[in-house]
C-alpha positions as a printed NumPy array, in Angstrom:
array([[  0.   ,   0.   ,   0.   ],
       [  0.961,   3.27 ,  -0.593],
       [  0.191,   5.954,   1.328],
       [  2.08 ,   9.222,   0.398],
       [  1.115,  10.693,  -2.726],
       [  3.237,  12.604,  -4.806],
       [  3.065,  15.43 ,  -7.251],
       [ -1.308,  14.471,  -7.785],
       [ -2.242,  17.213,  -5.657],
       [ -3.912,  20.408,  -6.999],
       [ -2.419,  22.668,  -4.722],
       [  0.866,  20.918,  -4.25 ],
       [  1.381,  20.745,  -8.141],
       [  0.838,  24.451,  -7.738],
       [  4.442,  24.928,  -5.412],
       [  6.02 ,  21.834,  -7.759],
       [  5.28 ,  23.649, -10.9  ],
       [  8.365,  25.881,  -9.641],
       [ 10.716,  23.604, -10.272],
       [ 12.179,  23.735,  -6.892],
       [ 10.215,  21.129,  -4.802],
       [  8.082,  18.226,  -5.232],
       [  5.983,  16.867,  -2.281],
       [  4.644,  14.148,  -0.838],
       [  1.744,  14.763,   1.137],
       [ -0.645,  12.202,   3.293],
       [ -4.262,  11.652,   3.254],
       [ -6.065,   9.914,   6.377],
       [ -9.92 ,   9.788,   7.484],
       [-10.528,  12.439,   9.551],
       [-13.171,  10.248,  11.373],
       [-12.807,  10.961,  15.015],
       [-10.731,  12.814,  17.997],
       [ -7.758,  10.546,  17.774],
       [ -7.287,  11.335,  14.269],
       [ -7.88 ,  15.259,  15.027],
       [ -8.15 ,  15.962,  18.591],
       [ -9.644,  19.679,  18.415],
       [-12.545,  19.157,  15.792],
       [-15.002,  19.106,  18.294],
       [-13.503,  22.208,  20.203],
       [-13.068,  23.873,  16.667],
       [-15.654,  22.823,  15.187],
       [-14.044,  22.225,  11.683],
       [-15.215,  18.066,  10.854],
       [-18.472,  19.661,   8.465],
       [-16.037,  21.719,   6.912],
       [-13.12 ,  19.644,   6.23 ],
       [-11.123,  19.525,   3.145],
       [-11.584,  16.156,   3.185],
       [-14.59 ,  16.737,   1.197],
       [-12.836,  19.117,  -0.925],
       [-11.697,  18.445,  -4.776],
       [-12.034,  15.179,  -6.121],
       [-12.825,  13.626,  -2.923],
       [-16.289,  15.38 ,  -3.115],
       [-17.279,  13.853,  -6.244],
       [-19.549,  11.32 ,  -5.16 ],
       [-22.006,   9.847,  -7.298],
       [-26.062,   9.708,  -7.063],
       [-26.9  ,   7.222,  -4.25 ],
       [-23.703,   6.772,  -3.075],
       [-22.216,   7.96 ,   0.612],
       [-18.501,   7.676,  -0.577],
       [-16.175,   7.233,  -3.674],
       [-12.895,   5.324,  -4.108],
       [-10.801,   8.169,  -2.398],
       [-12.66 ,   8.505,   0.454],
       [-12.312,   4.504,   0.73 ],
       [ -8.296,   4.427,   0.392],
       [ -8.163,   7.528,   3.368],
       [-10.168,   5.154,   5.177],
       [ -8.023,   1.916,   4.658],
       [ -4.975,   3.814,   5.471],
       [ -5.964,   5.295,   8.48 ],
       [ -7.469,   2.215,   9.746],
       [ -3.897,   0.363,   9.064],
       [ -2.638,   3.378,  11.232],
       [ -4.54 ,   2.445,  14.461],
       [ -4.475,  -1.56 ,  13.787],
       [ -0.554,  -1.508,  12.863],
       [  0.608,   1.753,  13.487],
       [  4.383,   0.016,  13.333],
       [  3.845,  -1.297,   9.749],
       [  2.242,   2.06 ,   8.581],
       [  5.488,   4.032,  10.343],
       [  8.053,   1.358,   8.113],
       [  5.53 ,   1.929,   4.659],
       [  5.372,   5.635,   5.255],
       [  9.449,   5.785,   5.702],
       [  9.353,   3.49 ,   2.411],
       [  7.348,   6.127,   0.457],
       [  9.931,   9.079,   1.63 ],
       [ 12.841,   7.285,   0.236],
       [ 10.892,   7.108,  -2.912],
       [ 10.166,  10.891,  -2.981],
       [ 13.83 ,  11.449,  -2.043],
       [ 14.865,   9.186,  -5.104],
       [ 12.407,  10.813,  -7.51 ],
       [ 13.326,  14.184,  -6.1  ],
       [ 17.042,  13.403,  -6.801],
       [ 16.483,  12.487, -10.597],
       [ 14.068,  16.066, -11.086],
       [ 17.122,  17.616,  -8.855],
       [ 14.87 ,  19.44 ,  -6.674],
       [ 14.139,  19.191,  -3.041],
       [ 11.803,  16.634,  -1.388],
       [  9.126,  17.982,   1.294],
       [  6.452,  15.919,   2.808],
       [  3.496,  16.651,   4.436],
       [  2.057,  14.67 ,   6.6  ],
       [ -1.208,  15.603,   8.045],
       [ -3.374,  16.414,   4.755],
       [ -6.749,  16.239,   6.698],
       [ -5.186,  15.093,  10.101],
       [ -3.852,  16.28 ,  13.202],
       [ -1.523,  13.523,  14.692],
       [  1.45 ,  14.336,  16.32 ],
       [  3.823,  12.601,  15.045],
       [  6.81 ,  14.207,  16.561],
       [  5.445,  11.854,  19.551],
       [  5.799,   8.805,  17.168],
       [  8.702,   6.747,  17.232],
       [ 10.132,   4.004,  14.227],
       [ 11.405,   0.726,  14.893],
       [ 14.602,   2.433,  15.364],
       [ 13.187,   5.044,  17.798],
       [ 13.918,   7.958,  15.673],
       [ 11.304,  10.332,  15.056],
       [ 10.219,  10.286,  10.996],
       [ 12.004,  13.53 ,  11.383],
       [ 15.438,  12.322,  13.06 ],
       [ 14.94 ,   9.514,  10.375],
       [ 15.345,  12.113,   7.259],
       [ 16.821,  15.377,   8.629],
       [ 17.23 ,  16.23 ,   4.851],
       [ 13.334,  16.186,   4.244],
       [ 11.894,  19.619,   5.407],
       [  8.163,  18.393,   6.808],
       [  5.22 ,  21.383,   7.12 ],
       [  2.047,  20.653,   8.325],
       [ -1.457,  22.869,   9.521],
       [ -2.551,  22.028,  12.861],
       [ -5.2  ,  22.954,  15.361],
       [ -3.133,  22.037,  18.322],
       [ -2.025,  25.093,  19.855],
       [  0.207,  23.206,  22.519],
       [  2.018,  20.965,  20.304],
       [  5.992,  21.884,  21.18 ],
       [  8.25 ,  21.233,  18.101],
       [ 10.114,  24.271,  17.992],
       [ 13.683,  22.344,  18.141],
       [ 12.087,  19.86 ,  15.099],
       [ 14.798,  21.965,  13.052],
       [ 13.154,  20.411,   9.2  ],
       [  9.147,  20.511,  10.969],
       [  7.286,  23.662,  10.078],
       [  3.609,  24.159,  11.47 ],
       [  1.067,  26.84 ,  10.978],
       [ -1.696,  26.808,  12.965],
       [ -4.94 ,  27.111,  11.861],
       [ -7.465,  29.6  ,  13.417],
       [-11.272,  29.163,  13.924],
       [-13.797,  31.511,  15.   ],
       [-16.392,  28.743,  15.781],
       [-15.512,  27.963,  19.624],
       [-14.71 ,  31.641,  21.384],
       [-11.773,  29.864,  23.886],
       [-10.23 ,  28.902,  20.923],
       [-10.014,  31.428,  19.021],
       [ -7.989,  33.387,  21.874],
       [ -5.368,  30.663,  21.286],
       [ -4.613,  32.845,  17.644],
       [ -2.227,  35.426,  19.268],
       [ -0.247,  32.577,  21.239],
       [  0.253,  30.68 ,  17.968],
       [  2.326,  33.686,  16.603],
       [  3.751,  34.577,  20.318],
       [  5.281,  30.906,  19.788],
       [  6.459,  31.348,  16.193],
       [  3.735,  30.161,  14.368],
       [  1.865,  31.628,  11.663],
       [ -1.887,  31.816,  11.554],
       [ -3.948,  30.374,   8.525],
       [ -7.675,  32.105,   8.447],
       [-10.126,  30.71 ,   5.664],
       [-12.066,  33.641,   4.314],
       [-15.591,  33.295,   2.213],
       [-14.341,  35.499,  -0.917],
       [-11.335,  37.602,  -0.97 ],
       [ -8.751,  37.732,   0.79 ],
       [ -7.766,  41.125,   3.42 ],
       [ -4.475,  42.726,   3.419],
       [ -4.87 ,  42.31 ,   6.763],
       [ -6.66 ,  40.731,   9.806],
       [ -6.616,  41.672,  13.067],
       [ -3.938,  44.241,  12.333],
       [ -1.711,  41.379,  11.375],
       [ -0.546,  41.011,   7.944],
       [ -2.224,  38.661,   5.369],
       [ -0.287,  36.993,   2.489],
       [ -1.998,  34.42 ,   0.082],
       [ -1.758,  30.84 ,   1.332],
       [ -3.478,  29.837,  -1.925],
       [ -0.656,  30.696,  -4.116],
       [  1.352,  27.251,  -3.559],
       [  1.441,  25.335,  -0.177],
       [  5.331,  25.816,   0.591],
       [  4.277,  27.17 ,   4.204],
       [  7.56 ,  26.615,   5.738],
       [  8.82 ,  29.375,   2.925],
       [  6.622,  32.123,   4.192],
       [  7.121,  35.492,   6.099],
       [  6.75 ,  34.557,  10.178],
       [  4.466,  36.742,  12.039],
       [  1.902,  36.99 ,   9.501],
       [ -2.036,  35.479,   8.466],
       [ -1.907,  33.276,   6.102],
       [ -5.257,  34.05 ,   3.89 ],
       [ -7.204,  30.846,   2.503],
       [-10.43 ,  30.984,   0.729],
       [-13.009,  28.685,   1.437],
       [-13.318,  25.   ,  -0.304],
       [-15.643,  22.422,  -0.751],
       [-18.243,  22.64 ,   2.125],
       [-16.508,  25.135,   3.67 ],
       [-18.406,  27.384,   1.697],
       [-21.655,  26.965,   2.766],
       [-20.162,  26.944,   6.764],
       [-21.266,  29.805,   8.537]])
């Protein structure tokens, strides 16, 4: 099984096209708190972009499609085998590395696609980290854990993404970029040049987060149902 896929997505063929990068990114069922632990608090499972793209296609009568069903298969290998997924997933990044190495451009991987696992609090059969395992990878992910502590993860870049559904949780925004962290905002339409009196650059434009500006918003418009959440 494979479970990274690389250079098929629409926004990660955007940052590719540059000719600087190709990634690897991973897609899991968002189905429940162990999968993403602040949904609930958040308030973000309706509106996941697991529903956006070609994942949303589904056909008349049917409750899911064949993308939805690999996500699915692949995240229940994670919680029934989590050691076999950890040695399949490392087997997939030395295949992006390889691939990367014959396009001579630099391999990034991102993990959580629509998840929020931590995986700096994972550990190989080794007992590295899948970061200490390719230091020459750099890894980005969104998350809506504001307490997750991987500022000395020197290739792990996170951006933490904001929500205005649960008032506590939105408060966390300003300690995301106290800790280094910048803020990604979906927005119905356009995009502000700036929010909150913070900056606002366009996180649409490619999804190289770990090359942006720090201290700023990182602007998203809003995809699949996301657009009808209020």
């Amino acid at each position: 099984m494979e479970l990274l896929g690389i250079g098929n997505n629409s926004k990660t063929i955007k940052s590719d096209k540059g000719g600087e990068y190709l990634t690897g990114i991973l897609y899991l069922d968002p189905r429940n708190t162990k999968v993403c632990p602040y949904q609930d608090i958040a308030r973000c499972k309706v509106a996941c972009l697991n529903t956006a793209g070609r994942a949303g296609i589904i056909k008349k009568g049917e409750i899911t499609n064949n993308i939805l069903r690999a996500r699915a298969r692949k995240t229940d290998l994670f919680f029934e085998d989590q050691a076999e997924f950890m040695r399949l997933i490392v087997k997939d990044i030395h295949a992006l590395i390889r691939k990367a190495e014959r396009l001579s451009v630099k391999p990034c991987v991102r993990l959580n696609g629509t998840s929020d696992i931590q995986w700096e609090k994972i550990k190989l059969d080794n007992e590295n980290t899948i970061f200490e395992e390719f230091p020459e990878v750099q890894f980005y992910d969104y998350t809506k854990i504001p307490t997750r502590k991987v500022e000395h993860i020197k290739n792990y870049h996170l951006t933490w993404s904001y929500s205005e559904a649960n008032e506590k949780y939105a408060e966390y925004w300003q300690e995301a970029l106290n800790r280094g962290m910048n803020v990604a905002t979906v927005f119905r339409k356009e995009l502000p040049k700036s929010f909150k009196n913070v900056k606002v650059v366009n996180g649409d434009k490619d999804d190289l987060r770990f090359l942006d500006e720090r201290g700023v918003i990182v602007g998203l418009k809003a995809k699949g149902k996301a657009r009808q959440d209020d």
